[in-house]
C-alpha positions, 0 to 999 in steps of 0.5 A: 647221540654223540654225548652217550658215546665213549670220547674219542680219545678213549675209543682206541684203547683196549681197554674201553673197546669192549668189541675188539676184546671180544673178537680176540677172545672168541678167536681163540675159543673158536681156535681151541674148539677146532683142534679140540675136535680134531684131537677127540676125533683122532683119538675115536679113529684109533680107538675105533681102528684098535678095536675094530680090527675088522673095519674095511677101508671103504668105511676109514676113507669115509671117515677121513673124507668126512674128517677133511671135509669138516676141517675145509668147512671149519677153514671156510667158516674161520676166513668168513668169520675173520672178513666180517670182523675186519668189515665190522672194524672198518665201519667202526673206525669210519664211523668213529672218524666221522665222530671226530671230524664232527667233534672237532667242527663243533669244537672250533665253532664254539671256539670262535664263537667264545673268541668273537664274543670275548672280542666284542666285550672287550671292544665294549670295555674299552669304549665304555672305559673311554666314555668314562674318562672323558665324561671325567674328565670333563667333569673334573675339579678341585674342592670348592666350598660353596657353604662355609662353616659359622662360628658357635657359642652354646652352654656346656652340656648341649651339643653342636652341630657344624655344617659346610658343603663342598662340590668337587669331582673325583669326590673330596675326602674331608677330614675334620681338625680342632686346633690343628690336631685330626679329629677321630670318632674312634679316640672318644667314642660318643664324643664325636659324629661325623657324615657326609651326604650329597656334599654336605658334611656335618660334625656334632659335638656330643655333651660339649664341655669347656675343653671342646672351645677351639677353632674347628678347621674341615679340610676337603682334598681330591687329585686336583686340589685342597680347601678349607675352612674353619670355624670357632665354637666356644662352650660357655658355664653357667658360671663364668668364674671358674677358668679363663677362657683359652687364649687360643679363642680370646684375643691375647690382650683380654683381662684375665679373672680376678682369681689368677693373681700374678704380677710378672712371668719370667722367661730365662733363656738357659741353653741356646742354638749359636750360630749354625752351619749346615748343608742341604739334605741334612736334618738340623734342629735349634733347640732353647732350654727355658725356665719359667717362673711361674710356671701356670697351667692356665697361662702358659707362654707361646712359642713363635719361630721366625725366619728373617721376620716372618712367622714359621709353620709346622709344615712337611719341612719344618717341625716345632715343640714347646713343652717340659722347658724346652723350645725346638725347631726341626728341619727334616730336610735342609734346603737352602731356602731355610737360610736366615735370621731365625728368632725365638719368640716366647710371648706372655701376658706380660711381654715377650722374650726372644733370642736370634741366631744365623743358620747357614745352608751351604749347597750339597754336593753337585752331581757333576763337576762344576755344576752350579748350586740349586736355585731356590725360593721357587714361587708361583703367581697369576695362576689361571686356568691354564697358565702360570707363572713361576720365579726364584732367585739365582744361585751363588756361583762363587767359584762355578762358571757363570749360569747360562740359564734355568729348566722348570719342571712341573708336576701334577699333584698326586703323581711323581711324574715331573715334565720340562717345560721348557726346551731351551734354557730361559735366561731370566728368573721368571718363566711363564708356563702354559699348557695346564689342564683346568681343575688340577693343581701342579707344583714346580722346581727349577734346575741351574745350568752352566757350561759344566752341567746341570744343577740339583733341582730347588725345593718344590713349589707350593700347589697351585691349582690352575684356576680363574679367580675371575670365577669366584667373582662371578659367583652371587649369593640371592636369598629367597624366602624362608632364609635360605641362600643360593650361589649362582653365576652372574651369567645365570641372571644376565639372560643367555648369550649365544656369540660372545663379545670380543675382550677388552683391554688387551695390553703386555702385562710382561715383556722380557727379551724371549716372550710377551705375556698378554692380558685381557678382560673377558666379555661382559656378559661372558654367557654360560658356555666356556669361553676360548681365546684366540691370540693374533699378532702382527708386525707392525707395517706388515698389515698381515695377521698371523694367528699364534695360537692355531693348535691349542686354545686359551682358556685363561685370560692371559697368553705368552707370546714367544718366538718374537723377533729381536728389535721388531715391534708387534700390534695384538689382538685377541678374539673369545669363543664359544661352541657357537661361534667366534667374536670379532677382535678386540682393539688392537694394542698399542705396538709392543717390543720384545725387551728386557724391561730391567737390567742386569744390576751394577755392581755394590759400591765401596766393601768394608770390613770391621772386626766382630769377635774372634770368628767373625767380621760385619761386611758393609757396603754401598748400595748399586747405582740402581738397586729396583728390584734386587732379590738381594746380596751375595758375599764372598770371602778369600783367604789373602794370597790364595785367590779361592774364594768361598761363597758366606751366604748361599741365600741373597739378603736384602741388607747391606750390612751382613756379619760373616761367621765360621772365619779362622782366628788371626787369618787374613780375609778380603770380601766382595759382593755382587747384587742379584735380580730377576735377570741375573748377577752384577759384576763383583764389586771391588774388594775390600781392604784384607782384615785380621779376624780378631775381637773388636776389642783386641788388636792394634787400636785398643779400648775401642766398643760399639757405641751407647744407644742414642736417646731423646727421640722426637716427632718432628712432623707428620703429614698423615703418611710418614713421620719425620724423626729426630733423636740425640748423640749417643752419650759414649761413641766407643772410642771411634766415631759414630758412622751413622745410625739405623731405625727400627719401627712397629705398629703399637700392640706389635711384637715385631720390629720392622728395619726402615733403613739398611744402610747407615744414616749419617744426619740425625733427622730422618723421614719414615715412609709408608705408614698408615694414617690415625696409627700408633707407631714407636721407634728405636734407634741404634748407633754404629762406628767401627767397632760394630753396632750398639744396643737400640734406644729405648722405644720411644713414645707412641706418635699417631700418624695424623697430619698435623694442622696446628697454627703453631710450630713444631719443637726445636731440636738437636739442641747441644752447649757448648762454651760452658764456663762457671756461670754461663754456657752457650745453647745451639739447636736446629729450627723446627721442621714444621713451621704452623700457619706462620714463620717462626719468630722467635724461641723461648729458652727453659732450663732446670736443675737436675732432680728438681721440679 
């Protein structure tokens, strides 16, 4: 009844209150009829007085008797009217009051009816929405690749069909990639199809044609992490004489068709990037213009950077182009990391060319005062499922206040949210860290602190996903009929176990002066539940254990103990679980001390300083009395008589042999030198003698050069691991004598030459270690005397590297003459090395004249 009525709201306007416009309107009618009356009723008074002069006054008080008497009744009537309007409006306003107080009942119950029902959904969502994270949660992993991709040979015109599958949790994206270049459906419309349906993803090559033979690579990547695989596909003619197969595909030293008649590619080097100086942050690029004769679109030469030796990748970093006659190598954000050797390989069918420069990377500018550099060359290692542990090298503090310590910073792939992990500077440069979630992958960086404040942090470290390659091992591939395959867990075939067995070989992996790192092995069999780990240790005697571990359980085999006592030895031992129950412990290890298992190094030997040219100088010096495990070499130089020194490389390097560059021509210079590890800086070495910058064949000792390359290099001896070398003196020292020599080495077939030694050898007879048996290896030697270091040798001859067992000896060497006079002349050499089954009993001497037979 409510809902036909006016709202209240527009009840009290006039407008809308029909009722009261019609009272007030009848009012006023009834009003003007009243005096109407009276008016005509006056009016036939008179009429009838003028008129009717003969009236009597009986009759006139009759008519004004019955005139009041009218006018009282219309009085009466009037106030009876106006009572029964002002009742009738009374129970109107009740009523409608009463509609408004119900109105507004109604209104607030279904407003609380509206809030508890938005209430409860909301309470729903939010539950629903924490069932969901943590069924995620649980449930979350990186990509891994249970199906990899298989290599194809098919004929042009057939189509091919590559296939891998890939579980992960939130759902890997795959992107497909031919020779490194991303594959998109849109840019060859038809060429390519691409699906993916219950983590199996196909690639089909429509109408494959000879350009489609390269290497394919998928790619799967969630939060968590990225993997990959790749597989070759190489489409055949039905005649195969038209062109060579891509030397992508085909190893480099395949003959080529008869067609391609060339006999040599020439590579000419006509502008190249010189020595290079930089500062973090900057963007620098290295740049070689190239002539190639001649110049085949088939066989064109590959470009190789390196760095120290080591082969550069186009990376978030780094950037290469090789085309139109020119190499280049970009840095789009310099780091101190990039400090080095880079050499430019350009590699043909008919060898390789290369050239070398230094490029410098001094530290940016710090954001406080005094602040040391950024550590760098950040690394990570032993990763598991939630434990890893991270290294770098320590920054060179030439004319900052000595580090004290070192914070490492994680962060989780896919976020921007970095975390400290450590609370307390760590004095070493290795730093374990716990506390990882399993499945997601975390990249680091590490900031110096000295007394005047904190670093810039290093570049960040390479992904790492926090996971048990144990598990991969665990993994077994069974075949059932029909050839079809299936991976399955080693638990799954050992039968279900319900309390695991304790672990095993629990031992310190690492110790150092704040923490212990232990490792164990998982109990064999494991079962299919997650295993946990509980740790306890004791001081040995005590007899008491203390759990360290009570708050947060391990999950990675293993565990860094800190807090430990300084100079107290500790036993341990560790006990795995599962939901249904806990193991007994493991044998308890031998006692374990918390200390530093290496030392800070001692300080290099003997510094001296040659001339090079006229902005340079080689700085050598003797090696520490220890020298295990050293990252490497710091050299300072000083302006004699300033006492400023400046750091001339910003990067340790592993030789004791370094060519400072950027010096001022005809100034005064001093070294030193300082050797780094793991656990900090030596003491400076003592400084050199000071040292004009001037070319090596300018000053007070003319005509003095580097020395001619030695020659006549010989095999010795070869036990089946190292070759024992010699060779002969260089034909002419330079004018100063020869201080020693330096070895370089590379496997046959290798375009790498690999230093064996770093400091100068003083005898011409040499041991090369660590080589590999029934390999080919060839060898060049270089000399070395004040003025610097000569042109290598020519490589020798292939040796094997096969233990000799012969019966008879080994050649002479180091032969020379002397007393020579017009007809005779004295021999001298050396015994051999290798003697045979018997002792040497004498030699047979040959000699022949020069260009005869």
């Amino acid at each position: 009844m409510s809902s036909k009525r006016a709202p209240f709201y527009q009840r009290r306007h006039k407008h809308f209150d029909q009722s009261y416009r019609n009272i007030q309107t009848r009012y006023l009618l009834q009003e003007y009829a009243a005096r109407k009356v009276a008016s005509r009723q006056a009016a036939s008074f008179k009429s009838s007085a003028s008129t009717e002069r003969t009236t009597c006054r009986l009759c006139a008080r009759r008519l004004h008797t019955s005139a009041e008497e009218e006018s009282q009744e219309y009085r009466k009537r009037t106030h009876e009217q106006k009572s029964d309007i002002s009742e009738e409006r009374r129970i109107r306003f009740a009523a409608s009051l009463a509609d408004v107080e119900e109105e507004l009942r109604s209104a607030r119950l279904l407003a609380r009816e509206q809030l508890d029902r938005v209430t409860i959904q909301r309470m729903v969502e939010e539950q629903m929405a924490l069932e969901r994270y943590s069924i995620e949660e649980s449930i979350s992993r990186a990509p891994e690749i249970l199906v990899r991709l298989r290599s194809h040979t098919v004929w042009e015109k057939m189509s091919v069909r590559l296939y891998f599958t890939v579980q992960g949790f939130p759902t890997p994206v795959v992107q497909w990639y031919k020779n490194e270049e991303l594959i998109s459906p849109a840019s060859e419309p038809g060429k390519y199809s691409i699906e993916s349906k219950y983590g199996v993803h196909m690639l089909e090559i429509h109408r494959a044609n000879f350009d489609d033979t390269a290497t394919y690579t998928a790619v799967a990547t969630n939060v968590h992490g990225q993997v990959s695989t790749n597989a070759a596909v190489v489409v055949r003619r039905f005649r195969g004489d038209e062109e060579p197969y891509p030397g992508g595909i085909l190893p480099i030293n395949l003959p080529l068709p008869s067609e391609v008649c060339f006999t040599h590619i020439d590579v000419q080097f006509l502008e190249r990037f010189g020595v290079t100086f930089g500062m973090e942050g900057e963007t620098v690029t290295l740049k070689c213009a190239l002539l190639i004769t001649p110049d085949l679109t088939r066989l064109r030469p590959r470009a190789e950077w390196y760095r120290d030796d080591v082969l550069i990748k186009d990376s978030k970093w780094t950037k290469m182009y090789f085309g139109e006659g020119q190499a280049a190598l970009s840095f789009t954000h310099l780091n101190k990391d990039d400090e080095g050797l880079y050499t430019l390989r350009i590699i043909t069918k008919g060898g390789v060319t290369e050239y070398s420069a230094f490029m410098f990377v001094r530290d940016a500018d710090a954001l406080i005062a005094g602040a040391p550099g950024a550590p760098m060359d950040v690394k990570c290692y032993d990763a598991n499922r939630d434990y890893v542990i991270v290294t770098w090298k320590p920054p060179n503090t030439a004319s900052e206040s000595p580090v004290i310590g070192y914070f490492v910073d994680r962060c989780e792939v896919g976020t921007e949210n970095w975390v400290q992990c450590n609370d307390a500077p760590v004095k070493i440069c290795k730093y374990p860290v716990t506390g990882l979630f399993e499945g997601r992958s975390y990249t680091f960086r590490v900031r110096a602190v000295n007394k005047s404040g904190i670093s810039r942090p290093s570049r960040v470290s390479e992904a790492v996903a926090a996971l048990d390659p144990v598990d991969l091992d665990r993994l077994q591939t069974v075949h059932l009929d029909g050839g079809r395959e299936i991976v399955i867990y080693q638990d799954d075939i050992e039968g279900d176990v319900q309390i695991p067995g304790p672990p095993t070989n629990v031992h310190a992996s690492e110790t150092s002066k704040t923490y212990v790192v232990l490792s164990w092995e998982p109990p064999v069999p494991r079962g299919k539940e997650p295993l946990m780990y509980f740790i306890e240790k004791s001081v040995v005697g005590s007899g008491s254990w203390q759990r360290d571990n009570a708050q947060v359980a391990v999950r990675s085999p293993r565990y860094a103990v800190f807090d430990l006592a300084e100079g107290k030895s500790y036993i341990f031992r560790v006990l795995s679980a599962n939901k249904h129950g806990i193991s007994e412990p493991s044998e308890i290890t031998p006692p374990i001390q918390a200390q530093e298992t290496i030392g800070v190094p001692s300080a290099p030997g003997r510094v001296l300083a040659t001339r090079n040219t006229k902005t340079s100088v080689v700085v050598q010096w003797d090696k520490p009395k220890h020298e295990e495990d050293l990252f490497g070499y710091y050299i300072d130089t000083s302006v004699v008589g300033t006492n400023h020194w400046e750091p001339c490389n910003h990067k340790p390097i592993k030789y004791n042999r370094f060519v400072v560059h950027g010096l001022t021509t005809g100034e005064n210079y001093i070294f030193r030198v300082k050797a780094a590890n793991a656990v900090g800086v030596s003491e400076n070495s003592q400084e050199s003698e000071s040292i004009t910058v001037q070319a090596a064949l300018r000053g007070s000792v003319p005509h003095i050069a580097c020395p001619s390359h030695p020659y006549g290099i010989t095999l010795l001896n070869c036990d089946g691991h190292s070759m024992t070398l010699g060779w002969k003196l260089p034909k002419f020292s330079g004018g100063s004598p020869v201080l020693g020599y330096y070895i370089d080495k590379r496997e046959a077939h290798h375009h790498n030459w690999h230093e064996v030694n770093s400091s100068p050898l003083k005898e011409r007879i040499y041991t090369v270690e660590d080589l590999t048996e029934n390999s080919f290896y060839e060898f060049k030697v270089a000399a070395t005397n004040l003025a610097g270091i000569g042109l290598p040798s020519d490589p020798s001859e292939h040796f094997m590297c096969k233990a000799w067992t012969m019966p008879e000896p080994g050649p002479a060497y180091d032969l020379t003459f002397c007393e020579v006079r017009n007809t005779s002349l004295v021999l001298l050499w050396k015994a051999p090395v290798y003697s045979g089954n018997s002792p040497v009993t004498g030699y047979f001497v040959d000699y022949k004249e020069v260009d005869s037979e």
